[in-house]
TORNULUM-84383 format. One line per 2 residues: number of its first residue (from 0); for each residue x, y, z of N, C-alpha, C, CB. Coordinates in Angstrom, 2 decimals, m for minus. Glycine has a CB too. Layout:
N
NUM> X,Y,Z,X,Y,Z,X,Y,Z,X,Y,Z; ...
***
This chain:
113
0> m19.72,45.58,6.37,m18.91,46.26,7.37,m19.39,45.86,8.75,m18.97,47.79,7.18; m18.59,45.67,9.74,m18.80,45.27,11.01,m18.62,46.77,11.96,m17.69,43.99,11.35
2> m19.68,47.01,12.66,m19.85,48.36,13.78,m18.74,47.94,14.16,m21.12,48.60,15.05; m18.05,49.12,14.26,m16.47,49.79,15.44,m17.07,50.87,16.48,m14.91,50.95,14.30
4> m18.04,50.20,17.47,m17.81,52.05,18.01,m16.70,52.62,18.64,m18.76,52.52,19.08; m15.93,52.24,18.86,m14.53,53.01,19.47,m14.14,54.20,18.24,m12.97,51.66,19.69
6> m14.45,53.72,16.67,m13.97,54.18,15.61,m15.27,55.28,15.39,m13.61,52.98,14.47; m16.20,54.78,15.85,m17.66,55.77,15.43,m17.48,57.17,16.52,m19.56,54.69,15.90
8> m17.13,56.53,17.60,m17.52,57.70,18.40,m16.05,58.51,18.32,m18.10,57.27,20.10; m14.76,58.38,17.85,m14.30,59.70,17.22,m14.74,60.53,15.83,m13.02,59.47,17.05
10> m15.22,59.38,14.91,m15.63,60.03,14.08,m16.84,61.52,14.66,m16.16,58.86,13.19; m17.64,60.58,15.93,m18.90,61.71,15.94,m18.00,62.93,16.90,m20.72,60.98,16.91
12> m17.08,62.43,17.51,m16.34,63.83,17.85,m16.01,64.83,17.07,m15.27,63.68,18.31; m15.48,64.34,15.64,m15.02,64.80,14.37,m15.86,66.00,14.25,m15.15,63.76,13.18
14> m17.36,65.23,14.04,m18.48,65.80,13.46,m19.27,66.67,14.33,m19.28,64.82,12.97; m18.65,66.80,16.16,m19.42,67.27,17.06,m20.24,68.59,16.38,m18.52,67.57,18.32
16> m21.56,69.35,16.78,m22.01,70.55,16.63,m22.37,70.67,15.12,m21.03,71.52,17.14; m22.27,70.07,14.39,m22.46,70.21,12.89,m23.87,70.34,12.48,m21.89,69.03,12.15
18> m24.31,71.32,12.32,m26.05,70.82,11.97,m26.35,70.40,11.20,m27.02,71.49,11.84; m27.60,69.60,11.28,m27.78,68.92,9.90,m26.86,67.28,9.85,m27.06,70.17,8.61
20> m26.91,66.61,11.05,m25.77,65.67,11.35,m26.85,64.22,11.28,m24.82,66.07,13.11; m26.89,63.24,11.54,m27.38,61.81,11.52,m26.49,60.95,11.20,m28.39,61.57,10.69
22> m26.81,59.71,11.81,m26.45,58.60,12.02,m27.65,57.76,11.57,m25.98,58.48,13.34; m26.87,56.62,10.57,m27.81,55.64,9.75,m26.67,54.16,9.95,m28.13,56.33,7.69
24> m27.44,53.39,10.45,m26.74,52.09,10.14,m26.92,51.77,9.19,m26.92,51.10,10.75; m25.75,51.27,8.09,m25.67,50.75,6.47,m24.34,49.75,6.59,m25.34,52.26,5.13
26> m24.79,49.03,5.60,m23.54,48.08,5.25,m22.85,47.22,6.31,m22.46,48.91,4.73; m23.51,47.28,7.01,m23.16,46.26,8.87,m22.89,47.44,9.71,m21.34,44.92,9.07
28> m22.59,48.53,9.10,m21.53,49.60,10.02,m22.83,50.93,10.05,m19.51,50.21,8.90; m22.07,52.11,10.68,m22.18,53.28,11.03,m22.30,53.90,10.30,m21.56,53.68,11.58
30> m23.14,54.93,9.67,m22.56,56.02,8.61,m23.37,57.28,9.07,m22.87,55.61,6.83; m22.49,58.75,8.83,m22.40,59.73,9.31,m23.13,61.03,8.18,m20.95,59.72,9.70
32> m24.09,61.00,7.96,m24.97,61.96,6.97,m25.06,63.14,7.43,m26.36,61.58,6.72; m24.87,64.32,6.45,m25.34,65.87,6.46,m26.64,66.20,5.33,m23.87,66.89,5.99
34> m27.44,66.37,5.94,m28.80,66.53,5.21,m29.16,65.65,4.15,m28.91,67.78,4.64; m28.77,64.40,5.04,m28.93,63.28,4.34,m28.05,62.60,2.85,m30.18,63.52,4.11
36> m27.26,63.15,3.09,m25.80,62.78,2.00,m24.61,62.53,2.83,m25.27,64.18,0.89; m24.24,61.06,2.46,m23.32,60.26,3.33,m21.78,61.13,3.15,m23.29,58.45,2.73
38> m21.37,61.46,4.38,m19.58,61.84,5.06,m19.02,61.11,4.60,m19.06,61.76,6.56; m19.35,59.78,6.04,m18.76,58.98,5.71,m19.10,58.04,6.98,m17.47,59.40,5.31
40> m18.02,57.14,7.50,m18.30,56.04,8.29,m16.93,55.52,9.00,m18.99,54.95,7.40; m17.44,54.22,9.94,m16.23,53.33,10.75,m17.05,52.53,10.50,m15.61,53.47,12.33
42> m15.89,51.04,10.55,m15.70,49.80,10.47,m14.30,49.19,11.01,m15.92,49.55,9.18; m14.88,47.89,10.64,m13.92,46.91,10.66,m13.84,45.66,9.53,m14.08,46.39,11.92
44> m12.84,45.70,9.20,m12.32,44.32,7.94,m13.10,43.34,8.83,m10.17,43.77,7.67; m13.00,42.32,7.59,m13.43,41.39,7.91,m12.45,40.64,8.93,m13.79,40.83,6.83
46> m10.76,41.01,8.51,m9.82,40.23,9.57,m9.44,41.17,10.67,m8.41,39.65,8.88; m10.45,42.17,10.85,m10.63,42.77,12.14,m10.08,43.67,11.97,m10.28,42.23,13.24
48> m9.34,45.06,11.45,m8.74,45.85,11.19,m9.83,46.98,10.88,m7.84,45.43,10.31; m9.64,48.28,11.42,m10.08,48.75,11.61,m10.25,50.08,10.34,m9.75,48.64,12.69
50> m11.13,50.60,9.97,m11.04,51.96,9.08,m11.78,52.84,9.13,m11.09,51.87,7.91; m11.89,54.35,8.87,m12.81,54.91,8.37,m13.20,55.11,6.82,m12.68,55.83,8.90
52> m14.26,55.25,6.82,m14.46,55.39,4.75,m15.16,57.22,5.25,m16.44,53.57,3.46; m14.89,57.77,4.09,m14.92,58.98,3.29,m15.36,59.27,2.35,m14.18,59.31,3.04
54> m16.21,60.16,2.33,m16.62,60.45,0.77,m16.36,61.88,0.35,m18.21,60.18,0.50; m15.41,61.91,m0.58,m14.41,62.84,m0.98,m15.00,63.58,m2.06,m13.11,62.21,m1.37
56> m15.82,62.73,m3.21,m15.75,63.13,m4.38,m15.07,62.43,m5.36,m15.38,64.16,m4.32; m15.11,62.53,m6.78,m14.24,62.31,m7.63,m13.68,63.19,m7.87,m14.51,61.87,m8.49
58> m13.64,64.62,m8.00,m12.36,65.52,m8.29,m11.69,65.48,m7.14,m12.60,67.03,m8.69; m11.77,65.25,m5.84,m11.13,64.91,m4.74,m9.94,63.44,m4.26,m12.26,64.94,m4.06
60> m10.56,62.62,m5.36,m10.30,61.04,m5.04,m8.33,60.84,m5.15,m11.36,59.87,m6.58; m8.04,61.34,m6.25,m6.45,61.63,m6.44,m5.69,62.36,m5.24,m6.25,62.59,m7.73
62> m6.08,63.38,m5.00,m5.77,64.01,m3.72,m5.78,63.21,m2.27,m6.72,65.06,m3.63; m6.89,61.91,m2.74,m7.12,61.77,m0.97,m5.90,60.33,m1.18,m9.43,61.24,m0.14
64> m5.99,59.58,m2.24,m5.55,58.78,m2.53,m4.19,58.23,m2.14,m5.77,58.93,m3.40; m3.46,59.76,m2.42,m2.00,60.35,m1.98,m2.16,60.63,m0.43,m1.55,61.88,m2.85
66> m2.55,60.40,0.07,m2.45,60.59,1.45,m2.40,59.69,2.33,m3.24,61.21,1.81; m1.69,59.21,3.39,m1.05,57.88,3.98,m2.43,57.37,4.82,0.55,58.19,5.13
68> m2.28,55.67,3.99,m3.37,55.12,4.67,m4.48,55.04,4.21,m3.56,55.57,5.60; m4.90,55.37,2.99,m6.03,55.52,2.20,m5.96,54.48,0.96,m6.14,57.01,1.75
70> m7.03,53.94,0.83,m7.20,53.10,m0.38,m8.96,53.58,m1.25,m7.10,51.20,0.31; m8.68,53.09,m2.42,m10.46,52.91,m3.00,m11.26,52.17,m2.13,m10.69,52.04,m4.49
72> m12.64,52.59,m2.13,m13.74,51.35,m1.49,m13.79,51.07,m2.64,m15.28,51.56,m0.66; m14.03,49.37,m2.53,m14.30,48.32,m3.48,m15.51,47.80,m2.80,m13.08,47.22,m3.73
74> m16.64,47.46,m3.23,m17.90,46.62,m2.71,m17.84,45.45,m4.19,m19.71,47.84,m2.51; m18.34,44.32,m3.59,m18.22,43.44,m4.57,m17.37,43.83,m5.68,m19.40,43.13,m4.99
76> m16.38,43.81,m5.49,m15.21,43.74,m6.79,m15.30,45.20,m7.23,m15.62,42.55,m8.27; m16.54,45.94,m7.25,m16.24,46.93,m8.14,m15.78,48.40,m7.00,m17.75,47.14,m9.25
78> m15.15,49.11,m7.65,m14.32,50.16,m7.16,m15.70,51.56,m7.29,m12.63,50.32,m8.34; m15.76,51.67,m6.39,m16.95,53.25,m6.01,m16.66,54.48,m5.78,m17.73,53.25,m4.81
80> m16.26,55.03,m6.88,m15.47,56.48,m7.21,m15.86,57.42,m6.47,m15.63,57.06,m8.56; m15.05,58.08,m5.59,m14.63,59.36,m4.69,m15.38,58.88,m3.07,m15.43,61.13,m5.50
82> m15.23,57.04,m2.63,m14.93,56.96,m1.83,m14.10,56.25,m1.30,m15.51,57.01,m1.59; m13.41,56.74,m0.68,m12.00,56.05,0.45,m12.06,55.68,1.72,m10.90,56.95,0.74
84> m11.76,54.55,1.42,m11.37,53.95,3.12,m9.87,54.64,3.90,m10.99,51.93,2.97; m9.88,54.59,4.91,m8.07,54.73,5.79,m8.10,54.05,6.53,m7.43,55.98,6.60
86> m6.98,53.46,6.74,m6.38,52.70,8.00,m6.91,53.81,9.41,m4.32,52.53,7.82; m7.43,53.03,10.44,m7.67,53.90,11.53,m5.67,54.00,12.27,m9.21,52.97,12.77
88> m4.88,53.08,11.92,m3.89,53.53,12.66,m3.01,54.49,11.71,m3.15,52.34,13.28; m3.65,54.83,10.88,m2.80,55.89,9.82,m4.13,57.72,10.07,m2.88,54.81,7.36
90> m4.75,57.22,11.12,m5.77,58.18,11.17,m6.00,58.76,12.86,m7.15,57.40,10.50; m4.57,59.72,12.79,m4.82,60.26,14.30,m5.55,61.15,14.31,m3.77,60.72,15.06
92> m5.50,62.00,15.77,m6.87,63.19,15.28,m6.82,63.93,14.67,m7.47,63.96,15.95; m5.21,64.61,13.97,m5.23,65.36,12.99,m5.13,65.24,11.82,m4.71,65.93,13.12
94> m5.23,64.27,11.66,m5.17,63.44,10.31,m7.05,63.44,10.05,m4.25,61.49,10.59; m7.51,62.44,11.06,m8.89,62.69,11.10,m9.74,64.20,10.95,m9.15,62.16,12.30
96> m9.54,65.18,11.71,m10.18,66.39,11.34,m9.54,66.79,9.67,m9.82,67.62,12.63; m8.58,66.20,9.34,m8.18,66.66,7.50,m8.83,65.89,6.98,m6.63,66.52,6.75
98> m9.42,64.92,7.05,m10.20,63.43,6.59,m11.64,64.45,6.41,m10.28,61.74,8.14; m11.96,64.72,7.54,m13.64,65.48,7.55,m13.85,66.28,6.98,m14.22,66.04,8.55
100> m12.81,67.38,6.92,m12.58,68.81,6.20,m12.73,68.56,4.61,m10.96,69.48,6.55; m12.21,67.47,4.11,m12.00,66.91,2.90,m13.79,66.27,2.42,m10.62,65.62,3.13
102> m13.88,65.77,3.29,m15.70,65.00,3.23,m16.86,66.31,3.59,m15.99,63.43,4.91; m16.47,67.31,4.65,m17.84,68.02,4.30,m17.48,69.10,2.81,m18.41,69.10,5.92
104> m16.08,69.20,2.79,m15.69,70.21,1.73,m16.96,69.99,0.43,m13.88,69.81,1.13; m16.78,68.20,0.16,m17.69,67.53,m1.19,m19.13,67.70,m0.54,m17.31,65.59,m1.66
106> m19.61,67.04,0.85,m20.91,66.50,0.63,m21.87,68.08,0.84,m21.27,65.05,1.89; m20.86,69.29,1.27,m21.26,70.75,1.57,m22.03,71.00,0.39,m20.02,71.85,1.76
108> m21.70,70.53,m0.62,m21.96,71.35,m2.07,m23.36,70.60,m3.05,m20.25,71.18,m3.15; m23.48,69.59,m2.01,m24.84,67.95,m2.68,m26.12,69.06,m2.21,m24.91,65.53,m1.21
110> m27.24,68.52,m2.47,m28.11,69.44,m2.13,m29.12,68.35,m1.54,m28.59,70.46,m3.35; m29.98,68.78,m0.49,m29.69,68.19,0.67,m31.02,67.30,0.46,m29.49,69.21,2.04
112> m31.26,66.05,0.77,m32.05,65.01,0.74,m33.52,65.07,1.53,m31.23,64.00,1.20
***
């Protein structure tokens, strides 16, 4: 993943006041931890296009799936269950705060690192 901060720093708006919040560079990109269990993140494709990834869950993944602008993360070929990428232009701010709501809903319930 290639750093977006234009894409990071709404995400950290997303996440403003949250305790228990961090920032870890992974995977070329940004990623957004609550007591050390990954949200989620911004990037950019490789042909420059922009996304956030999510981590939903697997009882979540169908739900998020259906929602405009969302695909599986795939890392090397293989598909990494209950997280989703979105198009950042399918991801305005209210779309985005339903994106987060959906990611602390899962990573709320992990127990904390």
């Amino acid at each position: 993943m290639a750093y977006d901060e234009q894409l990071a720093d709404r995400m950290r708006g997303a996440l403003e006041g949250l305790q228990g919040l961090s920032e870890k560079r992974m995977m070329g990109g940004v990623c957004f931890m609550l007591d050390g269990n990954m949200i989620g993140g911004a990037d950019r494709t490789k042909a420059g296009e922009g996304r956030f990834l999510f981590r939903v869950g697997k009882e979540n993944q169908a739900e998020a799936l259906a929602r405009s602008g969302a695909q599986p993360m795939e890392m090397g070929g293989k598909r990494m269950s209950g997280f989703i990428f979105v198009d950042a232009e399918a991801c305005d701010d209210y779309a985005l705060k339903a994106w987060v709501s959906l990611a602390l809903g899962f990573v709320s319930t992990l127990p904390a690192k």
